[in-house]
RODOTOR-588841 format. One record per residue: z negated, y, x of N, C-alpha, C, CB in turn. Coordinates in steps of 0.1 Angstrom, whole numbers, plus 2048, in hexadecimal, padded with zeros to 3 digits. Glycine has a CB too. Layout:
<sites>
ZYXZYXZYXZYX;...
</sites>
This chain:
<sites>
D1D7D935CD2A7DF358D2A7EE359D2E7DA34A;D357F4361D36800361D36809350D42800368;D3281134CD2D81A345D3E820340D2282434F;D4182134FD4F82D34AD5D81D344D5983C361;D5B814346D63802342D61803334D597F0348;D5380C32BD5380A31BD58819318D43805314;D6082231DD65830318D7082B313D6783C323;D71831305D7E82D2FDD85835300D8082B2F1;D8D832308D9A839311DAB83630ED98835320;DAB82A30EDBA82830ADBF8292FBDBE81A30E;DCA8292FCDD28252EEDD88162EEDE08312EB;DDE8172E2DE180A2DEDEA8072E6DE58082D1;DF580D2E9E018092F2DFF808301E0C8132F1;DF680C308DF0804313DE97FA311DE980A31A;DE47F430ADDE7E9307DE57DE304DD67EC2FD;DF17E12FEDFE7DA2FEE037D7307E077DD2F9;E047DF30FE0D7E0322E007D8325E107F532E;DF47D8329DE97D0333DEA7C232ADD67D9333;DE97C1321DE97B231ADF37AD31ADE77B030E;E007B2315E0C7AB313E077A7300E0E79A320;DFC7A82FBDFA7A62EAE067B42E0DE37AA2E6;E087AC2D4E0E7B32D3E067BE2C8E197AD2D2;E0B7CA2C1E007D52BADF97D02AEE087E32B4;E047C02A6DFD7BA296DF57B229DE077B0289;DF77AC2ABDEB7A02AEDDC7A72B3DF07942BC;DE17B22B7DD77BD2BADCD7C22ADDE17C92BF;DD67C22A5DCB7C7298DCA7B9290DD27D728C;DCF7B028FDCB7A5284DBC7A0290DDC794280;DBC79F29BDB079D2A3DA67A529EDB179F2B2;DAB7B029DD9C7B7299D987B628CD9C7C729B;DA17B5284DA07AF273D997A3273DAF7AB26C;D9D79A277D9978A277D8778A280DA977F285;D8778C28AD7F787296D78796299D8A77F2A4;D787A0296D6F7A829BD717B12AED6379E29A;D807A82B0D837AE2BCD8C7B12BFD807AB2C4;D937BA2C9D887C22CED877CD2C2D8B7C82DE;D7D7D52C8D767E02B9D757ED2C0D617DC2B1;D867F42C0D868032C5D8180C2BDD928082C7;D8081A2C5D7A8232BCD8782E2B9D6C82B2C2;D828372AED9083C2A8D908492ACD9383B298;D9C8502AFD9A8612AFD9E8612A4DA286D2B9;D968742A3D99878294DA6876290D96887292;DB4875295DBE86F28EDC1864288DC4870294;DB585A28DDB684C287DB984428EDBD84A27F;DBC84529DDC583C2A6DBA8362B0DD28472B0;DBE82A2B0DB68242B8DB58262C6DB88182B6;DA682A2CCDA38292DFD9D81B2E4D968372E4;DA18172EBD9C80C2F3D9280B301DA88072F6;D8D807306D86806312D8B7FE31BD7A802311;D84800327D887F2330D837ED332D8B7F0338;D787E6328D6C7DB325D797D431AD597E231B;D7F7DB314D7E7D3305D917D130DD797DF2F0;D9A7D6312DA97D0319DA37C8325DB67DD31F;D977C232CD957B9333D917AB32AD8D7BE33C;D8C7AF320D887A5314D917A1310D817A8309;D9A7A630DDAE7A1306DAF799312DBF7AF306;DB279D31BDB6794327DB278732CDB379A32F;DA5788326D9B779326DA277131FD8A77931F;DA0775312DA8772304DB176A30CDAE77F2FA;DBF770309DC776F30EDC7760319DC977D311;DC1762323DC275832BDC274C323DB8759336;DB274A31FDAE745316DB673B30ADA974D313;DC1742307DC673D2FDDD3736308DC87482F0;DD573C313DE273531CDDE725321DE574032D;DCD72531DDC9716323DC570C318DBB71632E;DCC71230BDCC70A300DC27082F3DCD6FF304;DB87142F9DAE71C2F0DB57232E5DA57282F7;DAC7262D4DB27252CEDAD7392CCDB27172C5;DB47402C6DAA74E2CAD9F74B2C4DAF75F2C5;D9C7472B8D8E7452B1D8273F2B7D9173F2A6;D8B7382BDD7F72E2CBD807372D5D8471B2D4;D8673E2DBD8674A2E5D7A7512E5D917552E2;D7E7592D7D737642D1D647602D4D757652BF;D677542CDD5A7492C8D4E74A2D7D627332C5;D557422E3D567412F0D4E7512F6D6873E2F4;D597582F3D557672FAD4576A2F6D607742F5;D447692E4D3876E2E5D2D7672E4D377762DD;D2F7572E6D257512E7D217502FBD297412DE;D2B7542FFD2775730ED19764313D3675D315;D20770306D1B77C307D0D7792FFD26789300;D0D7722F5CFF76E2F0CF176A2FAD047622E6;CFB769303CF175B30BCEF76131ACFD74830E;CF5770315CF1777321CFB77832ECE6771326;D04770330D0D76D33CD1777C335D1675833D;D21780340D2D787340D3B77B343D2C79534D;D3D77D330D4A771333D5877933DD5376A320;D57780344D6278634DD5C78035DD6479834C;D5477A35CD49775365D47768366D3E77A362;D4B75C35AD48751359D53749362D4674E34B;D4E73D366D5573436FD5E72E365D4C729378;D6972936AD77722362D6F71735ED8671D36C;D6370D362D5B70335BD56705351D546FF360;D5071234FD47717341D54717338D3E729342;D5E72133DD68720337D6E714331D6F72533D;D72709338D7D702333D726F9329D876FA33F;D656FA32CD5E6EC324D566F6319D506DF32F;D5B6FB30FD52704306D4A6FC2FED5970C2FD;D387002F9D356FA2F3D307062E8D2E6F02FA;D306FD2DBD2F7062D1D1C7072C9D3D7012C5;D167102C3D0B70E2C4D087072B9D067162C7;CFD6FC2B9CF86FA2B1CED6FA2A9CFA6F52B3;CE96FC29ACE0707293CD76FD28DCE8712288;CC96FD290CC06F8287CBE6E6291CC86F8274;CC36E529BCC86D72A1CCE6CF299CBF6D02A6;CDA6D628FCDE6CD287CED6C9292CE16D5276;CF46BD291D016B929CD066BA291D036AB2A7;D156B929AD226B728FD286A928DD2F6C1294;D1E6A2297D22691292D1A68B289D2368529D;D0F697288D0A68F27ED0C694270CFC68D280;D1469D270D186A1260D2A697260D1A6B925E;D2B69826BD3968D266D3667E262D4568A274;D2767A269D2066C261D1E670251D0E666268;D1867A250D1267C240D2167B23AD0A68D23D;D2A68523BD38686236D3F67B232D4068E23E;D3E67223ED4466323ED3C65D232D4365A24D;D2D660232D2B654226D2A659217D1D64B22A;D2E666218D2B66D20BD3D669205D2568320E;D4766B210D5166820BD55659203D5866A214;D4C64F210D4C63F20AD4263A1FDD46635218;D3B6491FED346451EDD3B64D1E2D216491EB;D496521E6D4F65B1D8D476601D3D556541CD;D3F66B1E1D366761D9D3D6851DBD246761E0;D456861D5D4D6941DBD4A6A21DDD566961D5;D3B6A21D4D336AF1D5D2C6AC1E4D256B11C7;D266A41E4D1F6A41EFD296A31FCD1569A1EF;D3669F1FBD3C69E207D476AE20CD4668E205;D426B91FBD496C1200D3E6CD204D536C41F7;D2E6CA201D206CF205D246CC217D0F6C31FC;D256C5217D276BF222D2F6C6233D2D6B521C;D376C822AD446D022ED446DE233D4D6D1222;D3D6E7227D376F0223D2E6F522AD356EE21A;D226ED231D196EC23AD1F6EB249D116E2235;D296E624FD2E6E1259D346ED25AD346D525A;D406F5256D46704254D3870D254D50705244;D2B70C24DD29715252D1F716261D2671C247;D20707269D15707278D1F70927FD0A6F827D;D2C70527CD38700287D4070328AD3D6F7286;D4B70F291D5971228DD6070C288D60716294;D6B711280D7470A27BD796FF27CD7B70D27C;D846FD28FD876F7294D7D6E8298D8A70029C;D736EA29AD666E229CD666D528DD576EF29C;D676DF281D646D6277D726CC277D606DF268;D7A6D7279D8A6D0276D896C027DD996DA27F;D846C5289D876B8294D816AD292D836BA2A0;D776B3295D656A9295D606A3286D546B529B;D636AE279D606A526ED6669E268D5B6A9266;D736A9264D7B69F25AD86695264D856AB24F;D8F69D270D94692276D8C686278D9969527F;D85687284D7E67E284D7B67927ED7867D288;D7067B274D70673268D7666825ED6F679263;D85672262D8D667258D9065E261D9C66C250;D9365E26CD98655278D8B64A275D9765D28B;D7F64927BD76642273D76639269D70648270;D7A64025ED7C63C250D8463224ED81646248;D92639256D9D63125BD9862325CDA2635269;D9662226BD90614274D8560926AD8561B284;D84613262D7760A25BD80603251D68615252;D8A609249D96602240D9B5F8248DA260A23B;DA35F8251DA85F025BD9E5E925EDAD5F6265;D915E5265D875DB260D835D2258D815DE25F;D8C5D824CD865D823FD795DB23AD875CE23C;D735E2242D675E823FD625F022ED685F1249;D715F8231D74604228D7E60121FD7761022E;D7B604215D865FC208D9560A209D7A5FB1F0;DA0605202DAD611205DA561C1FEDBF60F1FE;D9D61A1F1D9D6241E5D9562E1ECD9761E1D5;D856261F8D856341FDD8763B206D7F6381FD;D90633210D9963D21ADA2646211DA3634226;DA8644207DB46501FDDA665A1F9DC16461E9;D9B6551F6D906611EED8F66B200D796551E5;D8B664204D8866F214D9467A217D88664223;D9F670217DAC67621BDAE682213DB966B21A;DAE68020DDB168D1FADA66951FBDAF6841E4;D9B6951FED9069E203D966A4210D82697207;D9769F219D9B6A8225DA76B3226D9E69E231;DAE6AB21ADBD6B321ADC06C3210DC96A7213;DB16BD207DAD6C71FEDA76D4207DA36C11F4;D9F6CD210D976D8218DA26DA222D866D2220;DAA6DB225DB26E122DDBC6E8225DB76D8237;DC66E421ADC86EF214DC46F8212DC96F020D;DBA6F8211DAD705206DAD70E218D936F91FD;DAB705224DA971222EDB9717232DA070D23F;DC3710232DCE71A231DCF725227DDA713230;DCE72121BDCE72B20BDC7735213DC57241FA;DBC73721ADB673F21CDB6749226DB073B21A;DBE748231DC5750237DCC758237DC974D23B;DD1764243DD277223CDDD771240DCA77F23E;DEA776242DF5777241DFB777251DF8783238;E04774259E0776F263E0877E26AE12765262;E0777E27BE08789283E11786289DFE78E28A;E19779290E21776299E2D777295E1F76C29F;E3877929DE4877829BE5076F29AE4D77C2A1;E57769292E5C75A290E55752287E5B75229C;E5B749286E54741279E5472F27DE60743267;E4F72627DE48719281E4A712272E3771A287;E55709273E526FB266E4A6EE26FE666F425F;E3F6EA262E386DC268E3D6D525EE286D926A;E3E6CE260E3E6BF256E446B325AE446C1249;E416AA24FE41699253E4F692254E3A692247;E5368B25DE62687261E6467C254E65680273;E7067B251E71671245E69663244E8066D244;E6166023AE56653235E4B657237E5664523C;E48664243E3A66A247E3666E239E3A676253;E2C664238E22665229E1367022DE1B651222;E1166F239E0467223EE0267F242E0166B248;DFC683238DFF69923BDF46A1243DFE6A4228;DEA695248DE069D251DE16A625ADDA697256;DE66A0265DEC6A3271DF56B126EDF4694278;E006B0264E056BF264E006CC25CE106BE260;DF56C4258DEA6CF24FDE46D5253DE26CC247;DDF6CD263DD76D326ADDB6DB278DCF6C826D;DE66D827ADF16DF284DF36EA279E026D428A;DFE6ED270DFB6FC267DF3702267DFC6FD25C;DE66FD266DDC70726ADD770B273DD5705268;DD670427BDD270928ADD7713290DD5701293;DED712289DF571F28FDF2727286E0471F291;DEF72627ADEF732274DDF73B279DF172E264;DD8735278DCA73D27FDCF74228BDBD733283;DDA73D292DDF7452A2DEA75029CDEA7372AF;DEB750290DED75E28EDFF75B287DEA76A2A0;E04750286E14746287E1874927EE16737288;E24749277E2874A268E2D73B266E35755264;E2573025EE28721261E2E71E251E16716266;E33718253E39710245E3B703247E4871523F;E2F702241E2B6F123CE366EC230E176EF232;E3D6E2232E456D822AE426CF224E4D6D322E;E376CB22CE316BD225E326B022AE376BB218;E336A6221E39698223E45691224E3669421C;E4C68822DE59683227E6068E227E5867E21A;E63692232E7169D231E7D697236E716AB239;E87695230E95692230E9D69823BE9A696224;EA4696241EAD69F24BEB36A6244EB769A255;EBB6A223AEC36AE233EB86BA22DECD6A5224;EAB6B6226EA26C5223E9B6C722DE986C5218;E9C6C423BE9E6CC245EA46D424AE9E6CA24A;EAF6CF24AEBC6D624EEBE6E6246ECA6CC24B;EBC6E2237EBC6EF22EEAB6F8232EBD6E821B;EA66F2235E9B6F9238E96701243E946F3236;EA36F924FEA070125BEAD712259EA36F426C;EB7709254EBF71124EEBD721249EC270A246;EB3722241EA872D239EA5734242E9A727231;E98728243E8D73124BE9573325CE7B72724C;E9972F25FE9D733274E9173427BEA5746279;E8872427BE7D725281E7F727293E7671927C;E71729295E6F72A2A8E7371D2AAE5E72D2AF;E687122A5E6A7022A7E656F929CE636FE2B4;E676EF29CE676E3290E5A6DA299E7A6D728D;E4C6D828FE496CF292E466C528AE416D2299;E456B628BE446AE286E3C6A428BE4E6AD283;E326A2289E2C69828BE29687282E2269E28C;E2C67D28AE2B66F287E2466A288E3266928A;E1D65D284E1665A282E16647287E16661277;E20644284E29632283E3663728FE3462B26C;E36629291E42621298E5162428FE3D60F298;E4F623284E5462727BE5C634278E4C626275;E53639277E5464B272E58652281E4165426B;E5664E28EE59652295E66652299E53650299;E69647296E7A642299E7F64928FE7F630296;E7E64F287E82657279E8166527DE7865426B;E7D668289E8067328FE8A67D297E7B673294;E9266E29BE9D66E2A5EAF67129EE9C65E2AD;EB1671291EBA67528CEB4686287EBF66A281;EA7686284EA2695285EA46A0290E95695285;EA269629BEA46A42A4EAF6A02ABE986A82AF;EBA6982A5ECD6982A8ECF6A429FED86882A0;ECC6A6293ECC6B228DEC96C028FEC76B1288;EBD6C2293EB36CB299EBC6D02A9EA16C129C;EBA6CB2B1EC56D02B9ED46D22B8EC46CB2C1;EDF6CB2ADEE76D42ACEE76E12A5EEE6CF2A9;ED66E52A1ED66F1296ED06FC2A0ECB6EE287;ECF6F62AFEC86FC2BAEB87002B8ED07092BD;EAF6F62AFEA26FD2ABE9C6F22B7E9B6FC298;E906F02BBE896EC2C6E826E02BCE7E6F82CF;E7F6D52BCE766CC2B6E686C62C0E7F6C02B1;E5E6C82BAE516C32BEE486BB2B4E4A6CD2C3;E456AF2BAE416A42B7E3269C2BDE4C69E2B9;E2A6972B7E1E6902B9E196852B0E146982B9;E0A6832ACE076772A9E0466A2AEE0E6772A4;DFC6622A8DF56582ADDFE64D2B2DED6552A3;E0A64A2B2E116412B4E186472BEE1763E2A9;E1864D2C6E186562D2E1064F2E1E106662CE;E086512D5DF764E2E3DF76402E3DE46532DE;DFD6362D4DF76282D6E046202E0DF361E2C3;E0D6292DDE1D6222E3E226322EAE2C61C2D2;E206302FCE2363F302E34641303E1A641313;E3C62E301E46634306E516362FEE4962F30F;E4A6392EDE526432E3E5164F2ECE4B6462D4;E486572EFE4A6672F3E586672F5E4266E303;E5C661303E66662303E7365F301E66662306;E736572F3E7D6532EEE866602E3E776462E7;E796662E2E7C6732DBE7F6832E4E6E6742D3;E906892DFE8F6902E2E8A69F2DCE9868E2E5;E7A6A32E6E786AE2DEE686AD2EAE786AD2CA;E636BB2E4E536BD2E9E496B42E4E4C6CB2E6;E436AB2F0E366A22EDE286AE2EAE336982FE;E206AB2E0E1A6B72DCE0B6B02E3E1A6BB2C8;E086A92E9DFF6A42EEDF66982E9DFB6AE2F1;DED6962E8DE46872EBDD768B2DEDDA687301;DD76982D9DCD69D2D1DD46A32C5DC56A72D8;DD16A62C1DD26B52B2DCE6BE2BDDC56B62A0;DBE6C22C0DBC6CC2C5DC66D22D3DAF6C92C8;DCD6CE2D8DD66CF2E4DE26DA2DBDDC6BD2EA;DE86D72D0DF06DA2CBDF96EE2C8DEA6D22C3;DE96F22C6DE96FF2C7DF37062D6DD87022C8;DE97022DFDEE7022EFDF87032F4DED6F92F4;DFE6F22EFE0C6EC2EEE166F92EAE0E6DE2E2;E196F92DDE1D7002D6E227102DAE166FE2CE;E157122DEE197222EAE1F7202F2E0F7292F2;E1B7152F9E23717309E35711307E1A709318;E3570D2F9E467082FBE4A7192F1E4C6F12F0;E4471C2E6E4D72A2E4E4A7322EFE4C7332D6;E437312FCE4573A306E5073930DE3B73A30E;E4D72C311E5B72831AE66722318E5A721323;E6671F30CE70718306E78709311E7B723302;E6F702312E726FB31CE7F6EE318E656F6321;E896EE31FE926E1315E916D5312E9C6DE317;E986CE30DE936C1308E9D6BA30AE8F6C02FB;E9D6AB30BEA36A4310EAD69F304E9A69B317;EB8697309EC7697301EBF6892F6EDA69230E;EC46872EEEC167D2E5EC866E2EDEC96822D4;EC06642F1EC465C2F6EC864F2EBEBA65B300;ED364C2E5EDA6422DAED46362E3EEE6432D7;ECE6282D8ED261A2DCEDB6182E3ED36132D4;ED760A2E7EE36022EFEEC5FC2E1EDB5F42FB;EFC5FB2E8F025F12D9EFD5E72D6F0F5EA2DA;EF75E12E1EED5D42DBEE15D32D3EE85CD2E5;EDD5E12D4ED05E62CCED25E92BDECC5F42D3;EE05F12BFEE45FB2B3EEB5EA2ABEF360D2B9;EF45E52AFEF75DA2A6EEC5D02A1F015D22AD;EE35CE2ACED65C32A3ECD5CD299EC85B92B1;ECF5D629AEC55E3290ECC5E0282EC65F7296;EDC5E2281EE35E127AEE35D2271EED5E5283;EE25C7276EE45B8274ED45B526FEEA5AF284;ECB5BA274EBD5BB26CEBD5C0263EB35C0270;EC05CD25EEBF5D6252EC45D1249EC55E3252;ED15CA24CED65C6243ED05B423EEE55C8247;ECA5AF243EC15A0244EB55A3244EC1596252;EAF5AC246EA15AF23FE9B5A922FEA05BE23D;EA25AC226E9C5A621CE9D59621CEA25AB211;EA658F221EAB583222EA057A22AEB7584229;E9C582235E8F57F23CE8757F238E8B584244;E81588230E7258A22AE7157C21EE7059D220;E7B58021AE7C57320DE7A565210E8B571206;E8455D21BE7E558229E7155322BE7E562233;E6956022EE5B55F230E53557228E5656A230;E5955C219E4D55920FE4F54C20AE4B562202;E59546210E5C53420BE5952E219E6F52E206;E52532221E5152922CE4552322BE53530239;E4251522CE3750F22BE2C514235E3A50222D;E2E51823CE2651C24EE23525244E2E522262;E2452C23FE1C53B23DE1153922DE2D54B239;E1953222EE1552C21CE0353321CE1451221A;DFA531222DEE536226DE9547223DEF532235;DF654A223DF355D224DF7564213E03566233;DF0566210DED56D205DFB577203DDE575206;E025761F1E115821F3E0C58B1F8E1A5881E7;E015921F4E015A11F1E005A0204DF15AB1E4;DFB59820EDF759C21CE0459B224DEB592222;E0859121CE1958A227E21596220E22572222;E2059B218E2C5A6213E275B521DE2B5A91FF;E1A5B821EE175C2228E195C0239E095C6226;E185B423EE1D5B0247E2A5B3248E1B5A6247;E305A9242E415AB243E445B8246E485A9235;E3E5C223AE415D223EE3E5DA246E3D5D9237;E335D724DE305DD25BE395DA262E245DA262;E3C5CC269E425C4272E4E5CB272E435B526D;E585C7266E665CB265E655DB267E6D5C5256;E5F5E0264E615EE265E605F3275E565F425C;E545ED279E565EE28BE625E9291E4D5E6293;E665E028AE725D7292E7E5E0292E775C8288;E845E6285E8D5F0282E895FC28FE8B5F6272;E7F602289E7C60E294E7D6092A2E6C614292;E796032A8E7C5FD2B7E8A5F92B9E735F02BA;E915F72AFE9F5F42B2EA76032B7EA65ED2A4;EA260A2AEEA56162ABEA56202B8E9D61A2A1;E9561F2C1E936262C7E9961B2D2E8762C2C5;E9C6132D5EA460E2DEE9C6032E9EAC61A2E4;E8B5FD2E1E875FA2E9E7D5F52E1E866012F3;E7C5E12DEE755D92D6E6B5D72E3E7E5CA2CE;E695DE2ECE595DC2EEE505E42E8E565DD2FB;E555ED2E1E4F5F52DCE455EC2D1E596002D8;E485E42CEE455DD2C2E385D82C9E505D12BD;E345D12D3E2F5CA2D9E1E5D22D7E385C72E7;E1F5DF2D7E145E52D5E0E5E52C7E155F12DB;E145E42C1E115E12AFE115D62ABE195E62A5;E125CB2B8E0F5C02B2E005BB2ACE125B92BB;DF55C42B2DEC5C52B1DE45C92A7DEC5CA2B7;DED5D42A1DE95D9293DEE5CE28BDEE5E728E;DF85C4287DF95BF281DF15B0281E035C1282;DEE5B028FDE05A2290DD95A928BDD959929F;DD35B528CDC65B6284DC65B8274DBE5C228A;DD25B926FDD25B9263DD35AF25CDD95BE25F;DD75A3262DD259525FDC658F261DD858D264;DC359326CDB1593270DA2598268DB059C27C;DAA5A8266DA15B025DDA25AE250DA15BD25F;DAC5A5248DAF5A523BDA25A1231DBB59B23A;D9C5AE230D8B5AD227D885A3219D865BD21F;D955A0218D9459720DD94588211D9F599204;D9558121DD92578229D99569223D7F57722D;DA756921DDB2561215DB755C221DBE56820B;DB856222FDC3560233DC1557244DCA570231;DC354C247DB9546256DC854825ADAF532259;DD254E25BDE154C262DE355826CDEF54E255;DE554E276DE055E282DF3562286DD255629A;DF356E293DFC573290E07566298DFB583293;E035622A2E0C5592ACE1754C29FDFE54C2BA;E0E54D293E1154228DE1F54827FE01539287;E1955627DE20564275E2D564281E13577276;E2D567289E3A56A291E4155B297E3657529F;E3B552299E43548298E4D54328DE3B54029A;E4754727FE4E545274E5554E275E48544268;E56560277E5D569275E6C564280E54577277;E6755C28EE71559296E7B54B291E6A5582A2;E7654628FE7E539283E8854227CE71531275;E83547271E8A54F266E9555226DE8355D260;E9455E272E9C56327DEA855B284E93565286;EA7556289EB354A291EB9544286EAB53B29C;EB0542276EBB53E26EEC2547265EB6536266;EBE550262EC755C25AECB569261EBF56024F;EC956A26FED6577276EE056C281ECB588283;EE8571289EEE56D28FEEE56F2A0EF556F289;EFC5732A7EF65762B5EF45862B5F015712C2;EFB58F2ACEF359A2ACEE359D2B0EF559E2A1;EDD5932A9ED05962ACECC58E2B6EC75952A2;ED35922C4ECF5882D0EC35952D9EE15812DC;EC25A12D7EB55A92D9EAB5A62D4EB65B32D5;EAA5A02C9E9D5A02C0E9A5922C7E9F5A12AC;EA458B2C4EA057A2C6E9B5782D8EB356F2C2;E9F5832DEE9857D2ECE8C5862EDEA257E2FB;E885922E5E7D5992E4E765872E1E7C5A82D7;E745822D6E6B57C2CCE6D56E2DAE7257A2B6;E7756A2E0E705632EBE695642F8E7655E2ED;E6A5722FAE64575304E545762FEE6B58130A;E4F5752F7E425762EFE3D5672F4E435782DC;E4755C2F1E415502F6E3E5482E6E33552301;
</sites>
């Protein structure tokens, strides 16, 4: 490297013109992350090099391919550690970063320890734990690899029945604690505009937007987290307020997602942009498009990325596509026969076999998909959660129950033909086309 590339020569306002960064992201970088680190004339004003505006520029790229700056940073000087010139490294080094590891300790194996410190309601040790992983791992790393993952795990193991509810809620309430505590601790926003997250109405599950708020706020975002269960109307007042960039909301169910689509009937007459993700995305692909708004991608980690490139370009979104009348009237003719059905259920000899407390969570999954798929204008949607609901008869850890699902939906199809009418001739040729 040329000699005269480290002379601190520029000012701040060329550094602005070569980057396109703007003068607060320019100094919260150097506050936060240590870069870049100009030197001062006696007036106090910052000089720059052309080592350290070719390093922005990396940056910069960097973050255009969905790097987060802290993994940038991270990236740059674990390149420089190792001897290479990251202005020099191939787009492979680049795109596959690996982060180092200290003592040969992994980070899957502190998400095993974490997982069983949580399943033994040992909460010191699962926050030792934690504590240790923050300090081998970046941020981002723990976010992903211990606690998501982890809970996902935790998850699958309940659904098994492996794992009892009381300690997937003990895990869950740990992770949510440790993610408060890293937003609380953040320093005050550098970017222009302001970002609401939160959960579309019934969304109980606050991970996913706890962890998105943070991510933008470490990107420097002014985010306002809402929470759980947000209403359209304390939306509406809320976008009202604040005049965010964009709304994201992430879902979770078949359910909650269909509980999106009078959200962003709203959201676009208020002209704000809505963006949307979640696991019920990936298990059923052809919600994406039932929803009008930005698909935030297949990860959490993707999200950061996402998020830039639509307040860059603001790209549009497609019109809200309404049911068919045949859709919208059997959605209508169920809502209102739903209870009538369930009740139905529990006097039917065929089912007699299935425990209340299992045939009453049944029922509630079921019907609730059934509604939402009416909604979004398409009961195949259902057909993919059929699955989750065989295994919840399957996996039922308390083992009451030999009634599989072919014999569950036969009864639910009976019911049916006797308490709605031809309104529900959608539903009724879905449930024969099953066979």
């Amino acid at each position: 490297m040329s000699s005269n590339n480290l002379l601190p020569t520029f000012n701040m306002k060329v550094v602005v013109h070569e980057t396109g960064l703007k003068p607060d992201t320019l100094r919260a970088w150097e506050r936060r992350y240590g870069v870049p680190n100009p030197q001062r004339t006696r007036g106090g004003h910052r000089l720059y090099s052309q080592h350290e505006i070719d390093m922005l520029k990396w940056l910069v790229a960097r973050q255009g391919e969905g790097m987060s700056i802290s993994h940038a940073v991270e990236l740059w000087q674990q390149l420089e550690s190792e001897g290479q010139n990251p202005l020099l490294t191939s787009d492979k080094q680049i795109a596959e970063p690996t982060f180092p590891h200290i003592d040969g300790e992994r980070v899957d194996d502190l998400r095993e320890a974490w997982i069983q410190a949580c399943l033994a309601f040992d909460e010191y040790q699962a926050q030792h734990l934690l504590a240790r992983a923050f300090a081998l791992f970046p941020l981002e790393t723990v976010c992903y690899k211990v606690l998501q993952q982890g809970l996902t795990e935790i998850g699958e193991g309940w659904y098994e029945g492996r794992v009892s509810v009381q300690q997937e809620h003990f895990a869950s309430a740990l992770a949510l604690r440790q993610l408060e505590a890293l937003l609380a601790a953040l320093p005050a926003p550098t970017n222009n505009g302001r970002i609401i997250v939160a959960c579309p109405p019934n969304e109980l599950h606050t991970f996913s937007p706890l962890i998105i708020s943070l991510m933008l706020r470490r990107q420097g975002w002014d985010v306002v987290y809402l929470g759980a269960n947000v209403p359209v109307e304390r939306m509406e007042a809320s976008v009202t307020q604040i005049k965010p960039l964009l709304v994201i909301m992430p879902a979770q169910t078949l359910t909650t997602a269909a509980n999106l689509l009078p959200m962003a009937r709203k959201l676009q007459e208020m002209g704000v942009p809505l963006a949307f993700g979640g696991i019920v995305f990936n298990q059923i692909p052809q919600v994406v498009d039932a929803i009008p708004g930005h698909f935030l991608g297949k990860s959490l980690d993707q999200v950061p990325g996402v998020v830039e490139k639509i307040l860059q370009s603001a790209p549009p979104t497609g019109k809200i596509k309404d049911a068919s009348r045949a859709y919208t009237a059997a959605h209508q003719h169920f809502v209102e026969k739903r209870s009538s059905i369930e009740a139905r259920l529990h006097q039917m000899p065929e089912l007699a076999a299935m425990p209340t407390a299992l045939l009453n969570n049944t029922n509630e999954e079921f019907g609730n998909n059934i509604e939402a798929a009416l909604q979004l204008g398409d009961l195949a949607m259902i057909s993919s959660n059929l699955r989750w609901v065989e295994g919840l008869l399957l996996n039922n850890h308390q083992r009451l129950s030999e009634l599989s699902l072919q014999e569950y939906l036969r009864g639910y199809q009976k019911v049916l033909t006797e308490v709605m009418d031809d309104r529900a001739a959608p539903l009724l040729d879905w449930f024969a086309q099953l066979g």
